[in-house]
C-alpha positions in Angstrom: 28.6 -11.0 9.5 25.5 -13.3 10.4 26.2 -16.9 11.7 24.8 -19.7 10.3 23.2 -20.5 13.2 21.5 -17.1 13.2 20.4 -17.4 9.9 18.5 -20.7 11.2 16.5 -18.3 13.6 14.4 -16.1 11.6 13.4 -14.0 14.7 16.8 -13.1 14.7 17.3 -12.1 11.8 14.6 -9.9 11.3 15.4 -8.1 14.4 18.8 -7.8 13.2 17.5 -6.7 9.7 15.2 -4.2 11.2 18.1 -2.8 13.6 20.1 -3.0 10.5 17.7 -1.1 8.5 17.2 1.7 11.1 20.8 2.2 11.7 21.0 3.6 8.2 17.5 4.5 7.2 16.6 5.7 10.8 13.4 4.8 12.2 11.0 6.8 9.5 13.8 5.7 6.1 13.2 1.9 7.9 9.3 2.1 8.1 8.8 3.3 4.3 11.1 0.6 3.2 8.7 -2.0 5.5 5.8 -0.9 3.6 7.2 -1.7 0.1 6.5 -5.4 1.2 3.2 -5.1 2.9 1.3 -7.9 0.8 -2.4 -6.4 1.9 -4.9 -8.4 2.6 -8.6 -9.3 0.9 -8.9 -10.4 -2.7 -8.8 -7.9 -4.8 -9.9 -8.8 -8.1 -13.5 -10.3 -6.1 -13.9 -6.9 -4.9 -12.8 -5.1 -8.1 -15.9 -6.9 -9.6 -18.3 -6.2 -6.9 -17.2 -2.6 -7.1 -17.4 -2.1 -11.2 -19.3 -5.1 -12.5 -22.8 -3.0 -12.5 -21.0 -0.1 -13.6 -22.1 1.8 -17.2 -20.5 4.5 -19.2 -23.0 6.4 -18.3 -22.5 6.2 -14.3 -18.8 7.3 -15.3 -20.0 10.3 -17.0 -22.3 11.0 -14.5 -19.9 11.1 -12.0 -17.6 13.1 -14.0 -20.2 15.3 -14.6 -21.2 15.9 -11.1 -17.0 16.3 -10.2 -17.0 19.2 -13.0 -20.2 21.5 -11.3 -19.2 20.9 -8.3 -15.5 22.2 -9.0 -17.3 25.0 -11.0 -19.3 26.2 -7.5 -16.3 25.9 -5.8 -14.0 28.0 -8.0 -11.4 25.6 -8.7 
């Protein structure tokens, strides 16, 4: 069981958490549970809006479109 002290060192316990973690993940099983947590980075709604504000329906279907003939050359 953790101290109280340790608890009050939070280097410590994330070293002990990770150890913990690999110990009965193992090293890959402790990696994919990191990455649940991974908060990003950038603001995504300001570049949701830069991305799709000048977007039309008819730049979708174009795009769709263009997915469909080249799917078609390709045989798929």
């Amino acid at each position: 069981m953790i101290s109280q002290e340790l608890t009050k060192d939070l280097n410590s316990v994330r070293r002990l958490g990770i150890a913990a973690l690999t110990e009965k993940l193992g090293p890959v099983g402790m990696i994919a549970f990191m990455r649940q947590f991974d908060s990003g980075y950038g603001d995504y709604t300001k570049e949701r809006h830069i991305w799709l504000d000048n977007l039309t329906i008819d730049d979708i279907n174009s795009e769709i479109q263009k997915l469909k003939t080249l799917q078609q050359s390709n045989g798929t």
